[in-house]
C-alpha positions as CSV (number, residue, x, y, z in Angstrom):
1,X,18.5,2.7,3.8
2,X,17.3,-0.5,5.5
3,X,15.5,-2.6,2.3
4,X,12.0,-4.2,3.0
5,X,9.1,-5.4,1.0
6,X,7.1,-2.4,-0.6
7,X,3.4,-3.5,-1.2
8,X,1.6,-0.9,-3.7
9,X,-2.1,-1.5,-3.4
10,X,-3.6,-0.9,-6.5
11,X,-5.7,-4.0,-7.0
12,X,-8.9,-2.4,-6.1
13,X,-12.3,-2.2,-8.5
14,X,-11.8,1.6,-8.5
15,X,-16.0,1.8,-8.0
16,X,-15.6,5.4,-6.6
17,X,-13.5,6.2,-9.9
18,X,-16.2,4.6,-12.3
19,X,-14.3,0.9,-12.5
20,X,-11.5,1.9,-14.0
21,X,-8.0,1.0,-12.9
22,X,-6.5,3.7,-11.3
23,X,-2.9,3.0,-10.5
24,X,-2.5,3.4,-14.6
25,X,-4.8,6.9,-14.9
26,X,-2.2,9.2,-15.7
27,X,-1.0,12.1,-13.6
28,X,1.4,14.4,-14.6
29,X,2.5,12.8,-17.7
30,X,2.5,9.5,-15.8
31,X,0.6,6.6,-14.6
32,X,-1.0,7.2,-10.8
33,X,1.4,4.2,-9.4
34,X,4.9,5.8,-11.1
35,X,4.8,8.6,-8.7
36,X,5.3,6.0,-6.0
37,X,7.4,4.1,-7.7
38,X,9.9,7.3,-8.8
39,X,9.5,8.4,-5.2
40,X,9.9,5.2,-2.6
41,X,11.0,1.8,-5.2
42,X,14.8,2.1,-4.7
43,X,16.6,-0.1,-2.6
44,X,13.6,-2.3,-2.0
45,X,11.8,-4.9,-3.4
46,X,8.7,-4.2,-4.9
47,X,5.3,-6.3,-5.4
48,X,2.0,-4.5,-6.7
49,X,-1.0,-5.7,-6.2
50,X,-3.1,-5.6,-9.0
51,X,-6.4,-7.6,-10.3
52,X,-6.2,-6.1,-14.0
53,X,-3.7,-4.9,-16.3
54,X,-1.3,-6.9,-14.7
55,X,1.2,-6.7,-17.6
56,X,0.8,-2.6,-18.1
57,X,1.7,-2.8,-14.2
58,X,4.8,-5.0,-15.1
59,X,6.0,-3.0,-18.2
60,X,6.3,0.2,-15.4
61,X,9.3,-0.9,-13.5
62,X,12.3,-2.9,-13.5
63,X,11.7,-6.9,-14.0
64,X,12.4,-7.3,-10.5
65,X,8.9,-6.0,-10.1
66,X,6.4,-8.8,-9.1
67,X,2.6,-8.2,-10.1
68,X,0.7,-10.6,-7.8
69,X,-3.2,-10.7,-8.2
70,X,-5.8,-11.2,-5.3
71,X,-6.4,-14.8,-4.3
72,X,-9.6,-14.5,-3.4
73,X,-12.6,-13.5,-6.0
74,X,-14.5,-10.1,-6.3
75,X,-12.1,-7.7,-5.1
76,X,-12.2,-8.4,-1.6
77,X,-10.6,-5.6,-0.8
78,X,-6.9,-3.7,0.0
79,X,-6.3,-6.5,2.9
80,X,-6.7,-9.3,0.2
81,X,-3.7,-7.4,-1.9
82,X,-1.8,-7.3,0.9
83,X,-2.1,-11.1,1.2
84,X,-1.4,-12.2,-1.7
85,X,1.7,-10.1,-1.6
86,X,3.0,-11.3,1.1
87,X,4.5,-15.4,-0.2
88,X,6.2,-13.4,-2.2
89,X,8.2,-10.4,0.1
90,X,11.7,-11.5,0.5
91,X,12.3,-9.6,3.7
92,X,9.9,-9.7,6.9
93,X,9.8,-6.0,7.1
94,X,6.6,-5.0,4.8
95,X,6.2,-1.6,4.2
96,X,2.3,-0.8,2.3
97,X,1.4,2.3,0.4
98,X,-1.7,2.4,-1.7
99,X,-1.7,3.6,-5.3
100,X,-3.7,6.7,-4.8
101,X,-1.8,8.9,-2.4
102,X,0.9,10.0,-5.1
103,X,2.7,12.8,-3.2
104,X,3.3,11.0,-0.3
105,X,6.6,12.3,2.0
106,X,9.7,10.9,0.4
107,X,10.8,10.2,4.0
108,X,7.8,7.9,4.7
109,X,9.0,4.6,4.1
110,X,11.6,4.9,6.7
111,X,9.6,6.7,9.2
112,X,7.6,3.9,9.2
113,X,10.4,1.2,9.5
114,X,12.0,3.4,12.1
115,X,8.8,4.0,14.6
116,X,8.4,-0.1,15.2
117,X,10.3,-1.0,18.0
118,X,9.4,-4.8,18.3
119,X,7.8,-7.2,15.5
120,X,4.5,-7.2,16.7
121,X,4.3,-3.4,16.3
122,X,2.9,-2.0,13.1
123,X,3.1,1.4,12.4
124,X,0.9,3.6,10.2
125,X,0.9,7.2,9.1
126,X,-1.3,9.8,10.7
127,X,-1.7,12.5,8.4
128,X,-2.6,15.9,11.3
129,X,-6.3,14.8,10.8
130,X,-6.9,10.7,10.8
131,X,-5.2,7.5,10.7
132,X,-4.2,6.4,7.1
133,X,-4.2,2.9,7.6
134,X,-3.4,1.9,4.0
135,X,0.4,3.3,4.8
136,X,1.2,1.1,7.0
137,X,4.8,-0.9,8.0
138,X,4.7,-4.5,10.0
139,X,6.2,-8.0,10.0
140,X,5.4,-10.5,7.3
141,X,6.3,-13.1,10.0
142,X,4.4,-12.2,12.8
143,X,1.0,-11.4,11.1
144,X,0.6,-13.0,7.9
145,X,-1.4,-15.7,9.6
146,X,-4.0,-13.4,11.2
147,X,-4.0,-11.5,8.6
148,X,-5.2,-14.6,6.8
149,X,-7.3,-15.8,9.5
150,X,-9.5,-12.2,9.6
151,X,-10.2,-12.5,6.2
152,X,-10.9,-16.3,6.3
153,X,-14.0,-15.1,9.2
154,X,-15.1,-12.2,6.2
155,X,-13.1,-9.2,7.6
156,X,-12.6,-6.7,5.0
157,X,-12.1,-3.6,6.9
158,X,-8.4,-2.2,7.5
159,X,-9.1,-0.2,10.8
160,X,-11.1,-3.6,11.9
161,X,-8.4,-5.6,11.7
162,X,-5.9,-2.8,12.8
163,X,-8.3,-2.5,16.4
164,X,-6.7,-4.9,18.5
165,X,-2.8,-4.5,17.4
166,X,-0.3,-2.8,18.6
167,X,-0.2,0.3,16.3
168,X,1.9,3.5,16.4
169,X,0.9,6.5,14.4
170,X,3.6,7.9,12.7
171,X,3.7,11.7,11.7
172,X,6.0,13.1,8.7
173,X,6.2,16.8,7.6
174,X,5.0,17.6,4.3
175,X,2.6,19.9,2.7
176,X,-1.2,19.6,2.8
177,X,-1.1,18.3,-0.6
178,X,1.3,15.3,0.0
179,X,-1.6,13.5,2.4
180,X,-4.2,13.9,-0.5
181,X,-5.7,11.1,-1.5
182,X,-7.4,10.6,-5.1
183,X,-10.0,8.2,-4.7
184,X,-12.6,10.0,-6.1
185,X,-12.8,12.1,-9.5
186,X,-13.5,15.5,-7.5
187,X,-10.2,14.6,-5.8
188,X,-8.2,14.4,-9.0
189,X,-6.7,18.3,-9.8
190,X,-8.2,19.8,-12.6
């Protein structure tokens, strides 16, 4: 399997969720960001972006793991953890998932390193029903500095800044289940 850069999202302020942090709310017998871990770390590099807890976050993987907070204040958003990941991904192929979509297809990551065709491409997954923007793969080198630029003008918003690239939606097979996405407590099985 081709290695990249895997950027876990899991920096937010968790205000749908009550403020807590959810990549460490446990699941299964197991902190929300393990099951991406278990599922898509080997082989690649991995950098989580996190605001808080940022040694619980550390203490979940291998030391190779970095933890790299926002750089800009008051939670700006998934875009911000993206950028402050990226100085430190070691490959230009950047693969993002964020920490709430646990069951994701095992076969994700490289579907979404094998639908990009050229560096300016980014593709993202399309789960049947919408555009999940927050799985996403694209070049560290080619958009790092617009990337940086959108925020710099106050963009926040992921489809914003996604509305003038070149972006391929990717489809993988799985189970209604695998797309969920627990952002909210009613989404969180009971």
């Amino acid at each position: 399997m081709p290695v990249c850069s895997l950027i876990l999202l899991a920096g937010g302020a968790g205000r749908r969720m009550g403020g807590v942090d959810k990549g460490l709310l446990p699941l299964e017998g197991q902190p929300l960001i393990s099951h991406l871990l278990s599922r898509f770390a080997g082989g690649h590099q991995v950098l989580i972006s996190a605001n808080r807890n940022q040694l619980a976050y550390h203490a979940l993987g291998s030391p190779d793991i970095k933890v790299c907070p926002d750089l800009r204040p008051d939670f700006p958003g998934p875009l911000a953890g993206i950028e402050a990941c990226l100085p430190f991904a070691q490959h230009d192929r950047c693969v993002v998932l964020p920490c709430d979509m646990p069951w994701l297809p095992e076969n994700l990551v490289q579907a979404l390193l094998d639908a990009r065709h050229d560096r300016a491409q980014i593709s993202t997954l399309h789960d049947g029903e919408r555009r999940q923007p927050l799985c996403m793969a694209f070049s560290r080198r080619h958009w790092a500095n617009n990337l940086r630029d959108y925020l710099d003008h106050g963009g926040r918003s992921v489809h914003g800044w996604l509305d003038d690239k070149p972006v391929i939606d990717v489809r993988v097979k799985g189970k209604a289940r695998d797309f969920d996405n627990l952002n909210t407590p009613d989404a969180w099985p009971h």
